[in-house]
N, CA, C and O atoms as a DFTB+ gen file, in Angstrom:
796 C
 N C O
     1  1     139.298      16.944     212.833
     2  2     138.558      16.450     211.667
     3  2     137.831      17.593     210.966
     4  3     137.788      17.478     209.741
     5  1     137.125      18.906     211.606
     6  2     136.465      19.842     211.569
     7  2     137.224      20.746     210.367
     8  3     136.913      21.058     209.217
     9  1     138.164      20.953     211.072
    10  2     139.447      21.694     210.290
    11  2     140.055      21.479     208.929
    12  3     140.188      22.316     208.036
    13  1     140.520      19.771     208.927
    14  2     140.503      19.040     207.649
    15  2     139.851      19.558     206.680
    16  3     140.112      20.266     205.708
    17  1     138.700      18.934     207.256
    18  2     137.088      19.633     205.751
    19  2     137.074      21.169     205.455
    20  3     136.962      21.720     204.359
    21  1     137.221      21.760     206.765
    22  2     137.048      22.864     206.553
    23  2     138.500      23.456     205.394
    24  3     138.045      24.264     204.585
    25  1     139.728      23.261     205.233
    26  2     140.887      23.405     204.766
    27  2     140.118      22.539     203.460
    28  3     140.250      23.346     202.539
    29  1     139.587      21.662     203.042
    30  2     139.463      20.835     201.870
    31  2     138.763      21.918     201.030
    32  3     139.131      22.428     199.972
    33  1     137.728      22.128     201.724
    34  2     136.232      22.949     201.059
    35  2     136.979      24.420     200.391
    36  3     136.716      24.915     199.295
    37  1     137.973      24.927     201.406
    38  2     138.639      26.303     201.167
    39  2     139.621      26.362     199.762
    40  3     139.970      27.311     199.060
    41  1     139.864      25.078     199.701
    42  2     140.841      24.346     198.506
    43  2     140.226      24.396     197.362
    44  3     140.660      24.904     196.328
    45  1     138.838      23.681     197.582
    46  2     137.910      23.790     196.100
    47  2     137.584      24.525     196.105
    48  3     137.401      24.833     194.927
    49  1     137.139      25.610     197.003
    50  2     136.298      26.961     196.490
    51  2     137.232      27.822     195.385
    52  3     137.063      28.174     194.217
    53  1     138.380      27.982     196.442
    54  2     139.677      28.575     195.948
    55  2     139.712      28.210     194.173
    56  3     139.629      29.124     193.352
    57  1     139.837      26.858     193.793
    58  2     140.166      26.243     192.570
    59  2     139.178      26.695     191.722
    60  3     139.453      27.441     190.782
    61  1     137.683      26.198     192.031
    62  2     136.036      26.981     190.773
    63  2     136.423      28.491     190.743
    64  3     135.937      28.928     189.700
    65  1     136.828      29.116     191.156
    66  2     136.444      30.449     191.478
    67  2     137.773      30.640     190.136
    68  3     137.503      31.296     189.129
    69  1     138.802      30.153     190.266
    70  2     140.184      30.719     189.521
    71  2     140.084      30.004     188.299
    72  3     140.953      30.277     187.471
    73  1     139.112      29.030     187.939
    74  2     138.755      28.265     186.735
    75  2     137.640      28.780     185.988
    76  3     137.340      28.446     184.842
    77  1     136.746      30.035     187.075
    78  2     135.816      30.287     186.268
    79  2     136.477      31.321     185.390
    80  3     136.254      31.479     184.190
    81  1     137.562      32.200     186.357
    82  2     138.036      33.114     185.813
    83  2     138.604      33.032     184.698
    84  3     138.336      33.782     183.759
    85  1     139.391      32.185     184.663
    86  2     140.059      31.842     183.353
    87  2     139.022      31.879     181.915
    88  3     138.935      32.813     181.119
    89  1     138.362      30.696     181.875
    90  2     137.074      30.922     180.738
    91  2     136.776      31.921     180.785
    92  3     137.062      32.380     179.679
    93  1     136.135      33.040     181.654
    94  2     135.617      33.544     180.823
    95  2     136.777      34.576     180.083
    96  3     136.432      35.030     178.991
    97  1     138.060      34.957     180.577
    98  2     138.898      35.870     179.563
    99  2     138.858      34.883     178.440
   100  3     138.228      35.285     177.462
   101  1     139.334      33.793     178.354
   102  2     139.355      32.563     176.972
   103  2     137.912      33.567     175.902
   104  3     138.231      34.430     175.083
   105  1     136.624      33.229     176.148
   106  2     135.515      33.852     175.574
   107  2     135.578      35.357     174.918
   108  3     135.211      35.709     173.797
   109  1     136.171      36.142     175.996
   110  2     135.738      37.446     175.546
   111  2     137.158      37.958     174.959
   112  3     137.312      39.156     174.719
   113  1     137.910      37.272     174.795
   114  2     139.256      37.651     174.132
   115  2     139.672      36.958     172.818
   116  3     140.323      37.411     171.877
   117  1     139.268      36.061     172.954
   118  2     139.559      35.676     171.239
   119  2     138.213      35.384     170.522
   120  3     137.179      34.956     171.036
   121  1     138.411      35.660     169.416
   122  2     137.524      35.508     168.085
   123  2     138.444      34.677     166.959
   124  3     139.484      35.117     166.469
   125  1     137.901      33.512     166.684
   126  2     137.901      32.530     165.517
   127  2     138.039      33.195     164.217
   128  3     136.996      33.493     163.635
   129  1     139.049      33.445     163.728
   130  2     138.900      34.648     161.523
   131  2     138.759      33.104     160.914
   132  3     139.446      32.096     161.077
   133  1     137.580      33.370     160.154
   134  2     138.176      32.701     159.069
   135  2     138.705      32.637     158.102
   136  3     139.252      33.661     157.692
   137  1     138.790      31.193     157.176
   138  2     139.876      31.209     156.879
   139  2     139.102      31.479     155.043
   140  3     137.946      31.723     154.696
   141  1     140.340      31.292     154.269
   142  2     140.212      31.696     152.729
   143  2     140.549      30.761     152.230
   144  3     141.667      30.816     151.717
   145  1     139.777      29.451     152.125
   146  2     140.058      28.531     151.248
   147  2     138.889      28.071     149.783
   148  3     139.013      27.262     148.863
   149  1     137.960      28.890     150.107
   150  2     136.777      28.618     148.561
   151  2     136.800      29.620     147.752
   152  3     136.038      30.580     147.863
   153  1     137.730      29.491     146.805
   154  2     137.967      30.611     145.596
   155  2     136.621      31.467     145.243
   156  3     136.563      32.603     144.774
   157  1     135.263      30.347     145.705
   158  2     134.460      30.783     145.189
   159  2     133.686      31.360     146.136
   160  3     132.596      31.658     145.648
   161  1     133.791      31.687     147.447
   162  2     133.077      32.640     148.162
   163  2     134.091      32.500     149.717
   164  3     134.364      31.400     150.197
   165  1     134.311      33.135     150.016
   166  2     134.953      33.449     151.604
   167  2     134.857      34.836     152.234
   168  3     134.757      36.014     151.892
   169  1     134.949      33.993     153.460
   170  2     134.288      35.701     154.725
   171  2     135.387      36.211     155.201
   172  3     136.528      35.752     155.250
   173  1     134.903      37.300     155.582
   174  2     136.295      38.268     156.770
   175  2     135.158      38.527     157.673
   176  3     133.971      38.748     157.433
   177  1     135.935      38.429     158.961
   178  2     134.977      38.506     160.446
   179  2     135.173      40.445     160.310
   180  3     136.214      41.052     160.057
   181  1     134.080      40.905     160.522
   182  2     134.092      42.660     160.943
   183  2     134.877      42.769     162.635
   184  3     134.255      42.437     163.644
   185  1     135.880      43.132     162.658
   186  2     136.149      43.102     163.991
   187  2     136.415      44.346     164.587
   188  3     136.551      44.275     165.809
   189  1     136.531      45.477     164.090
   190  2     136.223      46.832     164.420
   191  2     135.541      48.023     163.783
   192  3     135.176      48.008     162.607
   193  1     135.465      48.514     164.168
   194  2     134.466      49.544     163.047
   195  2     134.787      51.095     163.736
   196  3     134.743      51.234     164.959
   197  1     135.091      52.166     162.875
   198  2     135.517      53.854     163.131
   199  2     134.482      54.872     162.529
   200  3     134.764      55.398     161.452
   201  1     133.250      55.195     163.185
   202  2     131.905      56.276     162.441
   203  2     132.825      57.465     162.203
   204  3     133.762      57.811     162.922
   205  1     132.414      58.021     161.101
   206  2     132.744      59.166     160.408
   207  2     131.330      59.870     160.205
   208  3     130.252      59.359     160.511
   209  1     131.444      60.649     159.855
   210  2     129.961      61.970     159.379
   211  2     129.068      60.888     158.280
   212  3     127.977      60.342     158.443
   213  1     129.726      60.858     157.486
   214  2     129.050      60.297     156.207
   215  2     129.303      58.417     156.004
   216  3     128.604      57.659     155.332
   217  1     130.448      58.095     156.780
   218  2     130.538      56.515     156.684
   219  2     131.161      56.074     157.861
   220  3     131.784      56.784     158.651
   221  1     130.999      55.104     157.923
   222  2     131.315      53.822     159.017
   223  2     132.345      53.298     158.444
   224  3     132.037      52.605     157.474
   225  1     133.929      53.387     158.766
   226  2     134.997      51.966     158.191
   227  2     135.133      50.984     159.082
   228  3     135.328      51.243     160.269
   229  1     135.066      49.999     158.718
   230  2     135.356      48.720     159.326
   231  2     135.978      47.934     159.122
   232  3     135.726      47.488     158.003
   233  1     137.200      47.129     159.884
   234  2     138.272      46.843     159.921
   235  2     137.462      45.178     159.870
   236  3     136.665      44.724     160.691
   237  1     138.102      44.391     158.362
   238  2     137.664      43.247     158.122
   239  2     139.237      42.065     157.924
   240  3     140.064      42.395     157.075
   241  1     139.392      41.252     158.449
   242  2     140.237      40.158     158.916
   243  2     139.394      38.960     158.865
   244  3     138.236      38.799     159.250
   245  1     140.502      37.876     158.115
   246  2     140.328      36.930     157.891
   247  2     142.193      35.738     157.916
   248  3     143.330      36.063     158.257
   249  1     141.697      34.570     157.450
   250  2     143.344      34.024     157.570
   251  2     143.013      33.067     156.113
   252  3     142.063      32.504     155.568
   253  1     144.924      33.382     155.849
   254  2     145.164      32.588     154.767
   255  2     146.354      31.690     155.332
   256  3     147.294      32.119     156.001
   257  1     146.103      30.070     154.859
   258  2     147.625      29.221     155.619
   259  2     148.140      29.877     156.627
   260  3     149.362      29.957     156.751
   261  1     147.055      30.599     157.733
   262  2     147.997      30.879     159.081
   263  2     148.157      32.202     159.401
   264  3     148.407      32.706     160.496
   265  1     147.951      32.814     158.116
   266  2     148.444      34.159     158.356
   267  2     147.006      35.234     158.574
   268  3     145.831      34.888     158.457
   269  1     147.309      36.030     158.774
   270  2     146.212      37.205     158.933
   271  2     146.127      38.097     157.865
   272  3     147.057      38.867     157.623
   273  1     144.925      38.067     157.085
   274  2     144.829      39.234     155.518
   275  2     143.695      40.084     156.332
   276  3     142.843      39.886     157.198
   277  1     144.145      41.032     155.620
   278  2     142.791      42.113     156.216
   279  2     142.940      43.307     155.260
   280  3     143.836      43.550     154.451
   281  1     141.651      44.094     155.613
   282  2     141.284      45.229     154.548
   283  2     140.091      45.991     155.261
   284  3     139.228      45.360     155.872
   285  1     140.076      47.318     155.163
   286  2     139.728      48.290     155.420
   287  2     138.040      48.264     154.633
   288  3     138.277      48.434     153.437
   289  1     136.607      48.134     154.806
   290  2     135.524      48.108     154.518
   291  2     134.812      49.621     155.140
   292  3     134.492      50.055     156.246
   293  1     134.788      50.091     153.758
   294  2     134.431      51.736     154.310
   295  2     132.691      51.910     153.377
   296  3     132.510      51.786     152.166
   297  1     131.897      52.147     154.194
   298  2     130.176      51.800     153.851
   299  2     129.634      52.690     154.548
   300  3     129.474      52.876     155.754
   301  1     129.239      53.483     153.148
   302  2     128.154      55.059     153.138
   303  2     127.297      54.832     154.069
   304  3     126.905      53.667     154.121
   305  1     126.801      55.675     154.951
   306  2     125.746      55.803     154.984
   307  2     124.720      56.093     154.758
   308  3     123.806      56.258     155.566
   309  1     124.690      56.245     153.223
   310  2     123.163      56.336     152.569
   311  2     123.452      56.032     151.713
   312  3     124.038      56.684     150.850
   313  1     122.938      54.312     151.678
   314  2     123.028      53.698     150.339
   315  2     121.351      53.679     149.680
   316  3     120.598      53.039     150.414
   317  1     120.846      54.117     148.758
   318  2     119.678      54.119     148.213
   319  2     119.186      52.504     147.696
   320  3     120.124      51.842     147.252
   321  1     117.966      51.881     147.707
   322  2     117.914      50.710     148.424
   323  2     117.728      50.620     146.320
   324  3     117.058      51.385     145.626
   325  1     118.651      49.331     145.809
   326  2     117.915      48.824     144.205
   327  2     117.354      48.234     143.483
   328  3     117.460      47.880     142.308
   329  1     116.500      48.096     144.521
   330  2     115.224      47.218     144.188
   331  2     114.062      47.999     144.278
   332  3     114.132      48.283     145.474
   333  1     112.779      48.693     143.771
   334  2     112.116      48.961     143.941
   335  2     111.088      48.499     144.499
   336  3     111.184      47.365     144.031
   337  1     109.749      48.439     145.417
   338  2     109.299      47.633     145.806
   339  2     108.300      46.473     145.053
   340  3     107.899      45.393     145.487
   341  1     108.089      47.081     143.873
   342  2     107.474      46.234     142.797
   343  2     108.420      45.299     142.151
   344  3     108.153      44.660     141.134
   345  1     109.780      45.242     142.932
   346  2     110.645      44.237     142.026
   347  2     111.622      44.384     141.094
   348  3     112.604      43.667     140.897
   349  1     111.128      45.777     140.311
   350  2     112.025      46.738     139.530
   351  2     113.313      47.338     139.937
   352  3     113.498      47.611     141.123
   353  1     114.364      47.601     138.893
   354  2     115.501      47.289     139.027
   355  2     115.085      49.245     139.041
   356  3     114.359      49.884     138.279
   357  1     115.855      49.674     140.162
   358  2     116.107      51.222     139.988
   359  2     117.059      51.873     140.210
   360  3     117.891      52.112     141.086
   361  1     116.520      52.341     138.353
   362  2     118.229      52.345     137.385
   363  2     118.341      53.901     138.000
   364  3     119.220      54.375     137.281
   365  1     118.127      54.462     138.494
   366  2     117.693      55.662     138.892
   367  2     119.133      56.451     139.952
   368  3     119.977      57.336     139.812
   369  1     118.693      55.434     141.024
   370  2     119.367      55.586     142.315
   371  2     120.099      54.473     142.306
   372  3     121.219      54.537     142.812
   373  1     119.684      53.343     141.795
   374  2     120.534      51.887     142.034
   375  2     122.225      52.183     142.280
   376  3     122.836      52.239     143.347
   377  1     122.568      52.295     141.326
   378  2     123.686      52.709     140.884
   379  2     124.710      53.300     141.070
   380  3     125.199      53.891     140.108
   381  1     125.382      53.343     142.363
   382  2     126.669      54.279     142.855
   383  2     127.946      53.973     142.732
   384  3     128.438      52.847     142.662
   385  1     128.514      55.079     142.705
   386  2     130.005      54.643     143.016
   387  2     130.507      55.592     144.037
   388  3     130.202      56.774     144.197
   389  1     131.438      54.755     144.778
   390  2     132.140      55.553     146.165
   391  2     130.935      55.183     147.160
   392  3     130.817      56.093     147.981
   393  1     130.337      54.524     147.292
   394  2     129.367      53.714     148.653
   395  2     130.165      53.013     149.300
   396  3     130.249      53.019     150.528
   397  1     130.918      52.251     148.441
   398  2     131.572      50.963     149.558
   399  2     133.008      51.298     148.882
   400  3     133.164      51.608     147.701
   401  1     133.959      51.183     149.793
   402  2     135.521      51.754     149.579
   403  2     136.202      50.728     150.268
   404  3     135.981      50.546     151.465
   405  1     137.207      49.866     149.481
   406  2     138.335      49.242     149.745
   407  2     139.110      49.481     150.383
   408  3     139.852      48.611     149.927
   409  1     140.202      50.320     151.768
   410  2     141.288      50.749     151.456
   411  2     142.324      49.502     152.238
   412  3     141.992      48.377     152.612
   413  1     143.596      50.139     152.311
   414  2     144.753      49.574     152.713
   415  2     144.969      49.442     153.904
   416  3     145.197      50.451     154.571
   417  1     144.960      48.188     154.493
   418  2     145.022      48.145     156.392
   419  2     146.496      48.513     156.891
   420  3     146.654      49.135     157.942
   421  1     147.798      48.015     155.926
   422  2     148.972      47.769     156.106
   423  2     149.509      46.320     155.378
   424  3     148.915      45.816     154.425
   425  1     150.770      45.724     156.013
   426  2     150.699      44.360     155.602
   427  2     149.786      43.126     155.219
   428  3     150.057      42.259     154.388
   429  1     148.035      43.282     156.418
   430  2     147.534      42.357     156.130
   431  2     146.293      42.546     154.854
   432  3     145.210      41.980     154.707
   433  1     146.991      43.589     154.049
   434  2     145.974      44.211     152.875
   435  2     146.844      43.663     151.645
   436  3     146.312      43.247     150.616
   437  1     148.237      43.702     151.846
   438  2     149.304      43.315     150.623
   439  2     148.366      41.654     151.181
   440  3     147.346      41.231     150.638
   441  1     148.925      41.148     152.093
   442  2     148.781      39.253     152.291
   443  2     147.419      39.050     151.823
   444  3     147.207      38.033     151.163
   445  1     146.316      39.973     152.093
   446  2     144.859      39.479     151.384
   447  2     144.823      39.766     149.898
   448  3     144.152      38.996     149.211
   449  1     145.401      40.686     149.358
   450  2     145.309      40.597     147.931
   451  2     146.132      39.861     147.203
   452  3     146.016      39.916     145.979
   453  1     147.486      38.723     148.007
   454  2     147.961      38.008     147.463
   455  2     147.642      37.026     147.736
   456  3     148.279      36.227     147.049
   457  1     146.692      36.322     148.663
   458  2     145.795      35.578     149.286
   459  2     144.503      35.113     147.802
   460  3     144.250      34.053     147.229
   461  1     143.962      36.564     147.660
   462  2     143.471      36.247     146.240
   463  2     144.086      35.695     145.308
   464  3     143.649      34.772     144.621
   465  1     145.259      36.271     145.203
   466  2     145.465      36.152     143.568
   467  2     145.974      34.687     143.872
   468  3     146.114      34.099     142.800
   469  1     146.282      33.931     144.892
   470  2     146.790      32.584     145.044
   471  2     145.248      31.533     144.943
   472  3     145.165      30.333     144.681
   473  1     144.339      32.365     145.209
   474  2     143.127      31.416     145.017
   475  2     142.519      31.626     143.947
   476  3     141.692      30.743     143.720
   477  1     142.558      32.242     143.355
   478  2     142.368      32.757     141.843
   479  2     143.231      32.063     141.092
   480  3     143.041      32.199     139.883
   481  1     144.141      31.344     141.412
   482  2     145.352      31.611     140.172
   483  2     146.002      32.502     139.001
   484  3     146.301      32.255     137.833
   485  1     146.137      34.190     140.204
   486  2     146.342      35.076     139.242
   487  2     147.557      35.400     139.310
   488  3     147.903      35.685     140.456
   489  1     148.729      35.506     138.168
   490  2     150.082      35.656     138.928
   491  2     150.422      37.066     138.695
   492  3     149.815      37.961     138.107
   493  1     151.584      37.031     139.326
   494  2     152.342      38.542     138.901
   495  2     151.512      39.412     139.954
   496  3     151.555      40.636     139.828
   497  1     150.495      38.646     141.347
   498  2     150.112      39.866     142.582
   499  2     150.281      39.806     143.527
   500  3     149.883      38.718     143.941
   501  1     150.968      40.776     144.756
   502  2     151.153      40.100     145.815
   503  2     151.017      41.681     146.796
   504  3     151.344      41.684     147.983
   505  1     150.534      42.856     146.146
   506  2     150.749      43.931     147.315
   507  2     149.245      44.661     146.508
   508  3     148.847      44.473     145.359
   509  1     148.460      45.800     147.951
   510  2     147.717      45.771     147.183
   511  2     147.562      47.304     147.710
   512  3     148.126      47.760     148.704
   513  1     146.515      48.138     146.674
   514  2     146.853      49.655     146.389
   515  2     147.266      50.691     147.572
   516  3     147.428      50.104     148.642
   517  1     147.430      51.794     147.618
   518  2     147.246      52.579     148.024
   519  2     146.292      53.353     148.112
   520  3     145.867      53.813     149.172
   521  1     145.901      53.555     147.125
   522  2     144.715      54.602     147.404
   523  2     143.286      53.839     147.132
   524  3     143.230      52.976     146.257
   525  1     142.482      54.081     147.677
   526  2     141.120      53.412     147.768
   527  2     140.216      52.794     146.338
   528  3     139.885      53.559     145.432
   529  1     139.953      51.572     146.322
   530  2     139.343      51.369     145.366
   531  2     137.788      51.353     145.108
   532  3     137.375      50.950     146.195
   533  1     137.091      51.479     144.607
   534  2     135.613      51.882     144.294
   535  2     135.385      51.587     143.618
   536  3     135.751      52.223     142.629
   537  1     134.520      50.287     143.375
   538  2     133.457      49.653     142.777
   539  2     132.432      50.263     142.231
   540  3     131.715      50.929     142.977
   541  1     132.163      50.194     141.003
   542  2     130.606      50.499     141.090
   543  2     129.186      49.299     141.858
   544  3     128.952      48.119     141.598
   545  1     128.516      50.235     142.814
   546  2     127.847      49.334     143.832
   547  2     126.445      49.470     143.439
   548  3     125.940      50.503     142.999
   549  1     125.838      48.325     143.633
   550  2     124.682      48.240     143.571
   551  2     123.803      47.521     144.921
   552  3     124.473      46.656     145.484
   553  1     122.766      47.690     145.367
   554  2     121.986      47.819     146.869
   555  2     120.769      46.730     146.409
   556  3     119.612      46.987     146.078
   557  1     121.667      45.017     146.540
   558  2     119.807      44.335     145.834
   559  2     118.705      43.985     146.437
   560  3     117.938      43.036     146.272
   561  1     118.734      45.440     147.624
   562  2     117.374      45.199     148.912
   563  2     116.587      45.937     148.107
   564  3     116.838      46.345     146.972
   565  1     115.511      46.101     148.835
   566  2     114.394      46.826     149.063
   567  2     113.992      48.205     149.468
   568  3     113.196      49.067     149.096
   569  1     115.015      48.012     150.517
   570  2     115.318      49.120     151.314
   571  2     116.615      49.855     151.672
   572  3     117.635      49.294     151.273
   573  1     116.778      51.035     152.368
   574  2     118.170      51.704     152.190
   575  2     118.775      51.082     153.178
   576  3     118.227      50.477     154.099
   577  1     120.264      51.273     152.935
   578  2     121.121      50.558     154.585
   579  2     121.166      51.309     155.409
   580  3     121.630      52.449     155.373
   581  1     120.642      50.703     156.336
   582  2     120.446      51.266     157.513
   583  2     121.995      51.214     158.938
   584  3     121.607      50.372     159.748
   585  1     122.762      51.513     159.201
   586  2     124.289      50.885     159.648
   587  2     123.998      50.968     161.248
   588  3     124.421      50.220     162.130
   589  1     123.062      52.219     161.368
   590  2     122.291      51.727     162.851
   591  2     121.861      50.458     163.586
   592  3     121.971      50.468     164.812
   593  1     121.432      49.475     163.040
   594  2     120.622      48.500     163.248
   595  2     121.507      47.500     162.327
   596  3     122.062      47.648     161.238
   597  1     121.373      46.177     163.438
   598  2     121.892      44.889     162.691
   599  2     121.362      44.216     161.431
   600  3     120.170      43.914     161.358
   601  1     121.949      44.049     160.748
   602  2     121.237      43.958     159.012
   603  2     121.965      42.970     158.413
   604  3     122.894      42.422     159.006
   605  1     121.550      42.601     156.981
   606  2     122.092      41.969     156.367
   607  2     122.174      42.670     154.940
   608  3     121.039      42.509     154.490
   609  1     122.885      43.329     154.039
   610  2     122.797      43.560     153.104
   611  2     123.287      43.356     151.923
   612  3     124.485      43.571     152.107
   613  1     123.157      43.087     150.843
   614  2     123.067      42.199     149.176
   615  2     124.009      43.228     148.632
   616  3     123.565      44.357     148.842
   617  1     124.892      43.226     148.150
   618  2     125.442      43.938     146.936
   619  2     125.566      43.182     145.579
   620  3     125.215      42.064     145.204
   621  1     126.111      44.080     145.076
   622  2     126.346      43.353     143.264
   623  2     127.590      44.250     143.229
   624  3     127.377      45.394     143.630
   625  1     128.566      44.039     142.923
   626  2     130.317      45.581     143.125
   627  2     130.319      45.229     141.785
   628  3     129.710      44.201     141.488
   629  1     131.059      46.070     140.618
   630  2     131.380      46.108     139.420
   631  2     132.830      46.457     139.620
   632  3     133.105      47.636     139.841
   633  1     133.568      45.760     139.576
   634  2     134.802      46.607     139.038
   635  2     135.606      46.728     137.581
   636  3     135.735      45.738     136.860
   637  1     136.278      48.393     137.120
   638  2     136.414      48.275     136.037
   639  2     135.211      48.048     135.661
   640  3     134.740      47.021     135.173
   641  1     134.592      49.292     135.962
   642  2     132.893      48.988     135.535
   643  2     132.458      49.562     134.081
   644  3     131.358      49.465     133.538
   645  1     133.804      50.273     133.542
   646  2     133.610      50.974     131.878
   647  2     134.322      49.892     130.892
   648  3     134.210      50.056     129.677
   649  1     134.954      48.935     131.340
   650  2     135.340      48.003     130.672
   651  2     134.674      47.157     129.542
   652  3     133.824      46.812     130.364
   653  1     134.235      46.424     128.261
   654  2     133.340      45.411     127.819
   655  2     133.010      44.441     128.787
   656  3     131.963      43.846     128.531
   657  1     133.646      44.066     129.930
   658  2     133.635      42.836     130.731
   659  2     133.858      43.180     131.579
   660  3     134.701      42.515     132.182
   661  1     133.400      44.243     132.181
   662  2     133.792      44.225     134.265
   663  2     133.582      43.063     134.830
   664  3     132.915      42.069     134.545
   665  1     134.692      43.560     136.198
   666  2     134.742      42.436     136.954
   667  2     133.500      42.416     137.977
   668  3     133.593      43.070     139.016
   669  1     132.417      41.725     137.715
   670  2     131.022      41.563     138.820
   671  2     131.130      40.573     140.186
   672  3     131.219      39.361     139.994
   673  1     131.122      41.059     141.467
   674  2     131.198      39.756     142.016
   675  2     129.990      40.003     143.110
   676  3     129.498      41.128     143.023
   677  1     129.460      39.202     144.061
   678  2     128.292      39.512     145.012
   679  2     129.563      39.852     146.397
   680  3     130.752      39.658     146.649
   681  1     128.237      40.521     147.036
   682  2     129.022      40.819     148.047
   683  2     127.987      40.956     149.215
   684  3     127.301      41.963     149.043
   685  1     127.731      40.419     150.095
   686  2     127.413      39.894     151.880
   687  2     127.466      40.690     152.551
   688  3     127.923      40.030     153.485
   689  1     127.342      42.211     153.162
   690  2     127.963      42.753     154.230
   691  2     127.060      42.469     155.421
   692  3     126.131      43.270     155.313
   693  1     126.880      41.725     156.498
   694  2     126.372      41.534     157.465
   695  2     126.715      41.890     158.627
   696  3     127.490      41.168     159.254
   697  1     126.030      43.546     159.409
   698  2     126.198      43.749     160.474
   699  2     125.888      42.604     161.784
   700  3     126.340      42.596     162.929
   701  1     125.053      41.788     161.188
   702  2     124.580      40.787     162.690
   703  2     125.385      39.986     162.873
   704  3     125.919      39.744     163.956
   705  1     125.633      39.347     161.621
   706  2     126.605      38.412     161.589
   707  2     128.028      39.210     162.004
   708  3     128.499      38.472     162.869
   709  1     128.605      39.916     161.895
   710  2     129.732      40.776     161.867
   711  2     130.876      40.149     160.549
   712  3     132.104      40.129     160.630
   713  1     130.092      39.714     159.471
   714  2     130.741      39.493     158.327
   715  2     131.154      40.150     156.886
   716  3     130.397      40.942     156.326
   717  1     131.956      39.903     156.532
   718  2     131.628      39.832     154.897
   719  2     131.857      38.890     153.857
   720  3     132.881      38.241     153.642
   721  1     130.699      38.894     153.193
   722  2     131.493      37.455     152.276
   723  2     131.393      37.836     150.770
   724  3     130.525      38.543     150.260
   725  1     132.497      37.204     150.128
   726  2     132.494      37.899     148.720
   727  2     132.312      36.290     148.022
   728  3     132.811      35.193     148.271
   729  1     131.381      36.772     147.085
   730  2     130.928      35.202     146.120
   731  2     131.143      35.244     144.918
   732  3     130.541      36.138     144.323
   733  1     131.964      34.423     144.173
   734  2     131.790      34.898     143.112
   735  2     130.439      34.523     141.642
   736  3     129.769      33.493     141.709
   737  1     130.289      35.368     140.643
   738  2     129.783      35.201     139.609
   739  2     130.078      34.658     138.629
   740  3     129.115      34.032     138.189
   741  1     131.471      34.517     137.679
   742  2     132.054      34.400     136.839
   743  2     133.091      33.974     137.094
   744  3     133.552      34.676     137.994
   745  1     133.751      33.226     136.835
   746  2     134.991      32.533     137.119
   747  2     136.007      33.537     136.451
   748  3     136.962      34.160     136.916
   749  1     135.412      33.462     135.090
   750  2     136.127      34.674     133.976
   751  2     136.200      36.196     134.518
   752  3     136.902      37.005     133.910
   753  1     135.518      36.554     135.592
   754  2     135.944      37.618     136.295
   755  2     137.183      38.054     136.900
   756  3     137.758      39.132     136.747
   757  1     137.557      36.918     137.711
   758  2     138.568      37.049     138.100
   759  2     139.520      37.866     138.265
   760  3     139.701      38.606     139.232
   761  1     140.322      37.723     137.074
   762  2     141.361      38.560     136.417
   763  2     141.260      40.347     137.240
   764  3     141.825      41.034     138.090
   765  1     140.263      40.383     136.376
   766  2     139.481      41.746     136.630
   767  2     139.538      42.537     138.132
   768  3     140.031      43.594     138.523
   769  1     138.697      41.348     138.807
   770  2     138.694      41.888     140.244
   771  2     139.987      42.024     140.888
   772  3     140.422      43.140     141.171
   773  1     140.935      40.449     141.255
   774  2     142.009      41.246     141.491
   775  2     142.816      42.338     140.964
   776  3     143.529      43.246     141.390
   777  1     142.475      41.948     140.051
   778  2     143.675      43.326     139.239
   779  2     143.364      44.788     139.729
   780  3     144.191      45.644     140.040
   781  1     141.639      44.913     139.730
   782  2     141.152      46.322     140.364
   783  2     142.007      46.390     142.034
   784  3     142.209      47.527     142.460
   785  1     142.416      45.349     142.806
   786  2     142.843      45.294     144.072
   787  2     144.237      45.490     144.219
   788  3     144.682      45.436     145.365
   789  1     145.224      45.765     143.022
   790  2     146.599      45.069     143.222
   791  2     147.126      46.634     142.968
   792  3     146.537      47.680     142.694
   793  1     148.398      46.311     143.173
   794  2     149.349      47.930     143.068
   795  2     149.922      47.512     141.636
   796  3     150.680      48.269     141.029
């Protein structure tokens, strides 16, 4: 009878022990992308990031109908903060270009910029540049970005920023969150922005 139990108990230990194991690889191996369905604002999860001297790139993924879009998020490290602390807009320093850099991941950079132009309703796009695109950026903190420390930081991107009508859209970069989310301003932008994204 001793033996029985003892063989039962060895059975369940055996079983918790190979069930805990399981969960936890489940946890620390997958991450949830989301997905791109609100024309008017959607995230890419930050899921890797490469320090350089002067910037941090970070590898941003998200999904469209299934698939995986992604794009290359390359962020200065010294963005000058454009807000002054009295509230004032400072036209001074505000104002950069080449802070925050677009580039090309591979395939899932063509599928995100045709990902746009399918939520946009922009036709005639489906692959997207080669060489890096650059916004004119604006910083609507207080303070400078800091890439050390988990943050949340405000942009304003211009693209086609010498244009009568650049394309303006907001932009989210959240180290805590490990996000980015792009919102838009103008519906009538549109055009603009993808087009700054497309080959």
């Amino acid at each position: 009878m001793n033996r029985t139990i003892a063989i039962l108990l060895a059975v369940i230990l055996i079983s918790s022990c190979s069930n805990n194991s399981n969960s936890g690889e489940g946890t620390t191996t997958t991450k949830e992308l989301f997905s791109m369905e609100n024309p008017a604002s959607f995230f890419l999860n930050l899921v890797d990031k490469t320090e350089g001297d002067t910037s941090i790139s970070y590898v941003a993924k998200g999904l469209y109908q299934d698939d995986t879009v992604g794009v290359i998020i390359e962020v200065n490290k010294n963005i000058p903060a454009g807000v002054n602390n009295d509230g004032s807009v400072n036209n001074e320093e505000g104002f950069k270009k080449g802070t925050i850099k677009f580039k090309k991941l591979g395939a899932e950079s063509d599928r995100f910029v045709s990902a746009l132009a399918k939520l946009w309703q922009i036709e005639g796009i489906d692959k997207m540049k080669t060489e890096p695109i650059e916004p004119l950026t604006f910083l609507s903190n207080k303070k400078p970005i800091d890439l050390n420390k988990a943050s949340t930081s405000s942009f304003k991107l211009f693209f086609d920023e010498d244009s009568p009508d650049p394309g303006e859209i907001f932009f989210t970069f959240d180290t805590y969150k490990q996000t980015a989310e792009f919102q838009e301003k103008e519906i009538q932008h549109r055009a603009t922005i993808a087009h700054a994204f497309a080959e």
